[in-house]
C-alpha positions in Angstrom: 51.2 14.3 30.4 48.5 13.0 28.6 45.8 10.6 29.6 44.4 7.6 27.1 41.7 5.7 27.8 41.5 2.4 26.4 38.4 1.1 24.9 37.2 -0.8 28.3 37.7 3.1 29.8 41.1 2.6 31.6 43.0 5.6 31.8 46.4 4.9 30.8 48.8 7.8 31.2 52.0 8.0 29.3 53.6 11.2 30.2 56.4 11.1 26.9 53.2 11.4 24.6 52.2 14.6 23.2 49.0 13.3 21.3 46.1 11.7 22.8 42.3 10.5 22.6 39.9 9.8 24.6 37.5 7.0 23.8 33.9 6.8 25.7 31.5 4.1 24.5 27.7 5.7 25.2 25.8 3.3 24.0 27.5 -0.1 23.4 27.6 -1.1 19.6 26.0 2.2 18.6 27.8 5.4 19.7 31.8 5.8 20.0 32.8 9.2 21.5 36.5 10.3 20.5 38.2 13.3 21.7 41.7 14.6 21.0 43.7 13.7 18.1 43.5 10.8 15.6 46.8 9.9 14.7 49.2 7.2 14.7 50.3 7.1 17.8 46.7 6.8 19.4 45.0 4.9 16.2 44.9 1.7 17.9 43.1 2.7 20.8 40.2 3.9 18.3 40.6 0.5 15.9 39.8 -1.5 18.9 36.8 0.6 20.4 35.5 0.5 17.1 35.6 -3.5 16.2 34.2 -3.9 19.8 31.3 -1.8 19.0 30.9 -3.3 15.2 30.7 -6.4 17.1 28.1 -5.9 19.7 25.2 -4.0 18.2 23.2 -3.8 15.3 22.1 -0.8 13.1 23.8 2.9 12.4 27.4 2.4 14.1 27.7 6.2 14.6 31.1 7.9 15.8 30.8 11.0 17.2 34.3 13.3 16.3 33.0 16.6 17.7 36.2 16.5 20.4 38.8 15.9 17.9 41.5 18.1 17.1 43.2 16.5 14.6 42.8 13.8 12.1 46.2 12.3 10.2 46.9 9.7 7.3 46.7 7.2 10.1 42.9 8.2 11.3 42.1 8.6 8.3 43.0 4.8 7.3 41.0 3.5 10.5 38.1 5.7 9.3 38.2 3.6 6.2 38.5 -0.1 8.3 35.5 1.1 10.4 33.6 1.7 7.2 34.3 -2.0 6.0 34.0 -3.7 9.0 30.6 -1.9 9.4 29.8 -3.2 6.1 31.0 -6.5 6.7 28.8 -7.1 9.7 25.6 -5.7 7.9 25.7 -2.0 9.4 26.8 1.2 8.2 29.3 3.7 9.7 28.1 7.5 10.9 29.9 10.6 11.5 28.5 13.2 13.6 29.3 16.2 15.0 32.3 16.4 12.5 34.5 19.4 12.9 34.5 22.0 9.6 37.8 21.0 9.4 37.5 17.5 9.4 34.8 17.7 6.9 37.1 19.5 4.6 39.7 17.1 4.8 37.7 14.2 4.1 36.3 16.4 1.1 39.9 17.2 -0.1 40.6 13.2 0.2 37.1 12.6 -1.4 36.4 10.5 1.3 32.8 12.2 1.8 32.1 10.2 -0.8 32.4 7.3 0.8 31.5 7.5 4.5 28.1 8.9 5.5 28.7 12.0 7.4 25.3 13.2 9.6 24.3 17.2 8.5 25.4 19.5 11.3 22.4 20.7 12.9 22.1 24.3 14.7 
Protein backbone atom coordinates (compact mmCIF):
# COMPACT_ATOMS: atom_id res chain seq x y z
CA UNK A 1 0.00 0.00 0.00
CA UNK A 2 1.21 3.15 -1.08
CA UNK A 3 0.52 6.56 0.25
CA UNK A 4 -0.07 9.81 -2.31
CA UNK A 5 -0.30 13.06 -1.18
CA UNK A 6 -2.16 15.41 -3.19
CA UNK A 7 -0.87 18.83 -3.81
CA UNK A 8 -2.88 20.46 -0.65
CA UNK A 9 -0.81 17.48 1.39
CA UNK A 10 -3.74 14.94 1.86
CA UNK A 11 -2.55 11.57 2.06
CA UNK A 12 -4.63 9.49 -0.13
CA UNK A 13 -3.88 5.78 0.04
CA UNK A 14 -4.73 3.46 -2.65
CA UNK A 15 -3.53 0.12 -1.63
CA UNK A 16 -3.88 -1.55 -5.63
CA UNK A 17 -1.05 1.00 -6.63
CA UNK A 18 2.45 -0.04 -6.89
CA UNK A 19 3.84 3.43 -7.85
CA UNK A 20 3.71 6.52 -5.84
CA UNK A 21 4.93 10.27 -5.04
CA UNK A 22 4.94 12.27 -2.65
CA UNK A 23 4.47 15.94 -3.15
CA UNK A 24 5.58 18.60 -0.30
CA UNK A 25 5.30 22.27 -1.25
CA UNK A 26 8.28 24.13 1.03
CA UNK A 27 7.96 27.20 0.04
CA UNK A 28 4.69 28.14 -1.90
CA UNK A 29 5.31 29.16 -5.59
CA UNK A 30 9.03 28.48 -5.23
CA UNK A 31 10.12 24.96 -4.07
CA UNK A 32 8.11 21.56 -5.09
CA UNK A 33 9.50 18.51 -3.29
CA UNK A 34 8.76 15.11 -5.13
CA UNK A 35 9.61 11.78 -3.89
CA UNK A 36 8.94 8.35 -5.39
CA UNK A 37 8.28 7.68 -8.91
CA UNK A 38 7.13 10.00 -11.85
CA UNK A 39 5.07 8.11 -13.94
CA UNK A 40 1.66 7.92 -15.39
CA UNK A 41 -0.08 6.73 -12.88
CA UNK A 42 1.05 9.50 -10.30
CA UNK A 43 1.70 12.35 -13.07
CA UNK A 44 -1.33 14.30 -12.20
CA UNK A 45 -0.71 14.66 -8.73
CA UNK A 46 2.74 16.48 -9.80
CA UNK A 47 0.90 18.61 -12.93
CA UNK A 48 -1.31 20.01 -10.32
CA UNK A 49 1.33 20.84 -7.55
CA UNK A 50 3.19 22.39 -10.15
CA UNK A 51 0.44 24.87 -11.88
CA UNK A 52 -0.40 25.80 -8.20
CA UNK A 53 3.10 26.82 -7.51
CA UNK A 54 3.54 28.53 -11.19
CA UNK A 55 0.62 30.43 -10.13
CA UNK A 56 1.39 31.72 -6.75
CA UNK A 57 5.02 33.02 -6.76
CA UNK A 58 7.32 34.73 -8.73
CA UNK A 59 11.00 34.03 -9.67
CA UNK A 60 13.07 30.51 -10.11
CA UNK A 61 10.14 27.81 -9.78
CA UNK A 62 12.68 25.16 -8.56
CA UNK A 63 11.63 21.38 -8.18
CA UNK A 64 13.65 19.47 -6.14
CA UNK A 65 13.72 15.47 -7.61
CA UNK A 66 16.37 14.25 -5.13
CA UNK A 67 13.59 11.45 -3.74
CA UNK A 68 12.65 10.21 -7.00
CA UNK A 69 13.13 6.81 -8.15
CA UNK A 70 12.02 6.78 -11.37
CA UNK A 71 11.16 9.09 -14.16
CA UNK A 72 8.84 7.58 -17.34
CA UNK A 73 7.59 9.07 -20.85
CA UNK A 74 4.84 10.42 -18.76
CA UNK A 75 7.12 12.60 -16.18
CA UNK A 76 9.05 13.34 -18.53
CA UNK A 77 6.02 15.13 -20.60
CA UNK A 78 4.95 17.09 -17.28
CA UNK A 79 8.62 18.10 -16.96
CA UNK A 80 8.14 19.70 -20.37
CA UNK A 81 4.44 21.49 -19.36
CA UNK A 82 6.17 22.87 -16.19
CA UNK A 83 8.84 24.30 -18.36
CA UNK A 84 6.17 26.18 -20.50
CA UNK A 85 3.92 27.13 -18.02
CA UNK A 86 6.95 28.57 -16.09
CA UNK A 87 7.68 30.45 -19.17
CA UNK A 88 4.28 31.51 -19.74
CA UNK A 89 3.89 33.26 -16.38
CA UNK A 90 7.40 35.01 -16.68
CA UNK A 91 9.49 32.45 -14.58
CA UNK A 92 11.87 29.78 -15.30
CA UNK A 93 11.75 26.05 -14.15
CA UNK A 94 14.79 24.54 -11.87
CA UNK A 95 15.87 21.11 -11.19
CA UNK A 96 17.83 20.35 -8.20
CA UNK A 97 19.16 17.71 -6.55
CA UNK A 98 18.62 15.51 -9.72
CA UNK A 99 19.53 11.94 -9.44
CA UNK A 100 22.65 10.70 -11.87
CA UNK A 101 20.20 8.81 -13.38
CA UNK A 102 17.81 11.23 -14.01
CA UNK A 103 20.31 13.53 -15.41
CA UNK A 104 21.29 10.92 -17.92
CA UNK A 105 17.99 10.30 -19.07
CA UNK A 106 17.20 13.77 -19.68
CA UNK A 107 20.71 13.91 -21.50
CA UNK A 108 19.86 10.67 -23.66
CA UNK A 109 16.35 12.67 -24.51
CA UNK A 110 18.36 15.92 -24.94
CA UNK A 111 16.16 17.46 -22.68
CA UNK A 112 19.24 19.06 -20.69
CA UNK A 113 19.09 21.22 -23.25
CA UNK A 114 16.06 22.55 -22.54
CA UNK A 115 15.36 22.62 -18.80
CA UNK A 116 17.93 24.28 -16.48
CA UNK A 117 19.18 21.71 -14.25
CA UNK A 118 21.05 23.30 -10.85
CA UNK A 119 25.01 21.73 -10.64
CA UNK A 120 25.12 19.05 -7.90
CA UNK A 121 27.06 20.52 -5.21
CA UNK A 122 29.25 18.27 -2.59
Amino acid sequence: MQAVRSPAGEPRVDPAADTYVVISIDDPGSLVLVEGRLSAATVSELRAALVAAADNGDGDLTLDLGGVEIVDASGLGVLVGAHRLAERRGRRLVLRNVPGRIVRLLAATRLNRILAIEPATG
